[in-house]
C-alpha positions in Angstrom: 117.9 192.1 82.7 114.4 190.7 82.9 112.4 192.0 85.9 108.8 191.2 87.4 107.1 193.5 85.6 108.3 192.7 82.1 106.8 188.9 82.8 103.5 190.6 83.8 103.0 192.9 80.8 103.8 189.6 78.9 101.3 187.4 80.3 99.0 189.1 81.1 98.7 189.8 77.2 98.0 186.4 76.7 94.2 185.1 76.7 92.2 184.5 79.6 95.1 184.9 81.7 94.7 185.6 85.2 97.0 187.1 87.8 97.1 186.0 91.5 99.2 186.2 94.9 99.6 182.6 95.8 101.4 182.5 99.2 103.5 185.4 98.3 104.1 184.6 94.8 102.5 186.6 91.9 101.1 183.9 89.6 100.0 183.6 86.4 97.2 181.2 85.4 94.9 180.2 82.8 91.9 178.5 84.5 93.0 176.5 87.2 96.2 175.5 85.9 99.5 178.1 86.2 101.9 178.2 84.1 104.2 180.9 85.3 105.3 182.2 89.2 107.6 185.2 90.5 109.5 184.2 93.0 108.6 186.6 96.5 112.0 188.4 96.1 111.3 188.9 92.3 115.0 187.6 91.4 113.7 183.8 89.8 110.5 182.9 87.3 109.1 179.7 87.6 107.1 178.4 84.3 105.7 175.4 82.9 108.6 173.1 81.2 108.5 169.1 79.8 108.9 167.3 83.3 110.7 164.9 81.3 113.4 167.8 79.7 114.1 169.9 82.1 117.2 168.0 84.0 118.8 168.7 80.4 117.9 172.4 80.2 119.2 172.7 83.7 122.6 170.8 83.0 123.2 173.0 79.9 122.4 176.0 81.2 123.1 175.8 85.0 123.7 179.7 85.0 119.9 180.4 84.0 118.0 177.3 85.3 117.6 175.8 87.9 115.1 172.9 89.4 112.1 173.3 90.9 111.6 173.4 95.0 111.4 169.9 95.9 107.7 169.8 96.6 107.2 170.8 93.1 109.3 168.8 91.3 106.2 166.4 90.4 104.9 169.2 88.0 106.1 169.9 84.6 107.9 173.0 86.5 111.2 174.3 85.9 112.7 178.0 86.9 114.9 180.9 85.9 117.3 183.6 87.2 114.9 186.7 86.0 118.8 188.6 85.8 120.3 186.1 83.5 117.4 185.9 80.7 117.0 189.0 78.3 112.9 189.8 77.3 113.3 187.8 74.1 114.0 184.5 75.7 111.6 185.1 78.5 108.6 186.4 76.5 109.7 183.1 75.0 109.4 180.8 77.9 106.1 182.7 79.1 104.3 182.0 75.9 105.4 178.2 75.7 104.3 177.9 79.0 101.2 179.8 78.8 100.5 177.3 75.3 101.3 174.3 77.3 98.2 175.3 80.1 95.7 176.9 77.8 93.0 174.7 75.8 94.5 173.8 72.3 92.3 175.9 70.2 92.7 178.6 72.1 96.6 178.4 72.0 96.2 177.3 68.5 93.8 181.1 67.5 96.0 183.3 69.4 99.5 181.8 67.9 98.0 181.9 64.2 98.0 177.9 63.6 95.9 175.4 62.5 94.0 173.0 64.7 93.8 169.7 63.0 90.7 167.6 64.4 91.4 164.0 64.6 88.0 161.8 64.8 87.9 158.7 66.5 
């Protein structure tokens, strides 16, 4: 079982991370943008998903995923039972999340790739 404070140790080991309380939620941010949230009770995770995937994550996995609250449903959001994930798979979904919001060469240094400049 995952809890609240394996998702912190995670991300807040990821660069230029910052941790806030966001009406009761412990939230996880790079710049303005967050990419991860604990829930008030500390029982569900929400993190930074493909808007466009996430209705199929949910459908295959209905016992770990569920949709975002309705008023954030317009955000490439998606969340997870913290009970039903093990660290693996979260550390998993933090750090795709966290590359999704963070500036590309940053994501790109910290993860070991390559960025490949494109000129126009």
């Amino acid at each position: 079982m995952t809890t609240a404070d394996d998702v912190r140790r995670v991300a807040m080991a990821l660069p230029r991370t910052e941790e806030r309380l966001v009406r009761d939620r412990v939230t996880f941010r790079v710049g303005r943008i967050v990419y991860a949230a604990i829930s008030p009770d500390e029982t569900s995770m929400g993190f930074g998903f493909p808007r466009e995937e996430r209705a199929a994550l949910v459908a295959a996995e209905p016992e770990k995923f569920h949709m975002p609250r309705p008023s954030d449903e317009r955000y490439h959001w998606v969340r997870v039972w913290l009970a039903a994930i093990d660290e693996a798979e979260m550390r998993e979904l933090v750090e795709e999340a966290w590359r999704m919001a963070a500036p590309k060469r940053l994501a790109a240094a910290h993860l070991g790739e390559r960025v490949i400049r494109r000129f126009r």
